[in-house]
N, C-alpha and C positions, 0 to 999 in steps of 0.2 A: 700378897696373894697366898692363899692355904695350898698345900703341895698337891691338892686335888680339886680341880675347882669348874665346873663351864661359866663360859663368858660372853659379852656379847660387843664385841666391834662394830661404833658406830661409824657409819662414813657418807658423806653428803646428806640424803631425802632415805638411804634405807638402810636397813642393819645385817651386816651377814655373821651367822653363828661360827665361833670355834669352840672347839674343846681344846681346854688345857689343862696340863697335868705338868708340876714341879716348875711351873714358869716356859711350858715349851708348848707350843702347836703343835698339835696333834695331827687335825682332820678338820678338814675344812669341811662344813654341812654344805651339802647339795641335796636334788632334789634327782631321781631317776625318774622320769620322763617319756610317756608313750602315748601318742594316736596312733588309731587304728581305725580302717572302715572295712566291712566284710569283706573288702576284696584284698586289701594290699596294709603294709604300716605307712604312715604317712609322715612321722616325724619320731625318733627315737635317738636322745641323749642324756645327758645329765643337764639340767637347769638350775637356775639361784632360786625362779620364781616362780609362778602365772598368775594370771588375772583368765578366772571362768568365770561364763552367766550361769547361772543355775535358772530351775524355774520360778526360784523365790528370787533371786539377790545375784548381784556380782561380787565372785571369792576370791580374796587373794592365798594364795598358797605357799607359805614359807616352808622349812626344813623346820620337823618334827610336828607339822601340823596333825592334830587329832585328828581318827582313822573318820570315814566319811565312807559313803556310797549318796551319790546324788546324780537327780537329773541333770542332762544339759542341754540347755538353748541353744535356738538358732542364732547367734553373735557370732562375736570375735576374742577369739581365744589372742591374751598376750603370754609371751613366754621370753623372761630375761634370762641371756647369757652374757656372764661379766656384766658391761655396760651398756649392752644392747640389747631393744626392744624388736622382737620381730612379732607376727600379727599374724592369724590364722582364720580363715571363716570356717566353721563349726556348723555343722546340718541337723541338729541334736544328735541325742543317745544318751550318755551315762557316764556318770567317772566313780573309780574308784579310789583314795587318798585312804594310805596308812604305810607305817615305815619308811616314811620317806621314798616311798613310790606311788606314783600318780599315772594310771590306766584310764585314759578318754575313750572309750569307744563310740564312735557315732556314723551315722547314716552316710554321713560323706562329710569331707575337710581339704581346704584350698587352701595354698600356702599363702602368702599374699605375693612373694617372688612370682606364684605359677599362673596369677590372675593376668589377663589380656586387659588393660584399662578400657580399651575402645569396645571389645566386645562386649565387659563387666556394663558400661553405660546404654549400648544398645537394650541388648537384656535387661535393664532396668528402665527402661520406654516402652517395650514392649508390654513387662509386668503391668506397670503402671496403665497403659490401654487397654490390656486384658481385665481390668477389674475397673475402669469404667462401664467395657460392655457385658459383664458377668450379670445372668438372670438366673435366683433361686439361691438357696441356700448354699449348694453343695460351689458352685461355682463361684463365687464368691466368697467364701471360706479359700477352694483351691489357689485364687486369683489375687485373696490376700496373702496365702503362705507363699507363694512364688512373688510377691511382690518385697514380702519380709528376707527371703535371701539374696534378692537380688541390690537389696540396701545394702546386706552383710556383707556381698562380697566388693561394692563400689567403697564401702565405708573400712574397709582391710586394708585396700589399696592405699588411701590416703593415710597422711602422718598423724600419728598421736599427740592428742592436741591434751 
């Protein structure tokens, strides 16, 4: 190894960045890490990862990812810490990616810890009724988007397959 060099440690299904410099670890890459909904922050740490929807594509997000501003979908935001996946439902809005910080802002976000299963399923019967008896345009558009969240949040709950 050259007495100045970055490197990349592979380990299991993903790779996490070091810097090294004269054969020694430096700094472990991470990612700084922020939801937010106009009222409150709703998750704020340091992450390995994510996986976001955008309105094109699902992105995953490593350390040193090139800077971005992108939409975001109504999904499910994943976000690894160490070797755990946790799972977020996402109401769109926006993210920002540069420097190694990651700014989600969106409409509203549920952890999957804070979803009620029984209520999350309810609410997804309902939806689902609701856009069978939807007349006209406008209802039926509203009857599919509340039907689209109420997937995201039953589909949060459940494990990553």
């Amino acid at each position: 190894m050259s007495s100045a060099r970055a490197g990349l440690l592979f380990s299991r299904d993903y790779c996490e960045s070091y810097e090294l410099r004269n054969g020694e670890q430096l700094q472990k890459m991470i990612l700084n890490f922020c939801v937010m909904t106009p009222t409150r922050i709703v998750w704020e740490s340091e992450v390995k990862e994510i996986i976001l929807s955008t309105d094109s594509a699902k992105i995953g997000i490593l350390p040193n990812h090139a800077p971005i501003t992108t939409v975001v979908d109504i999904d499910i935001l994943q976000i690894r810490l160490n070797d755990q996946w946790l799972k977020m439902a996402l109401r769109g809005g926006c993210a920002r990616i540069g420097n190694n910080k990651i700014l989600v802002s969106v409409n509203d976000a549920e952890k999957d810890s804070d979803i009620d299963p029984q209520e999350a399923q309810q609410t997804l019967e309902i939806a689902e009724a609701d856009l069978r008896k939807a007349e006209g345009k406008r209802q039926i558009i509203e009857a599919n988007l509340a039907l689209r969240r109420a997937k995201v949040r039953v589909q949060t709950i459940n494990p990553i397959s």
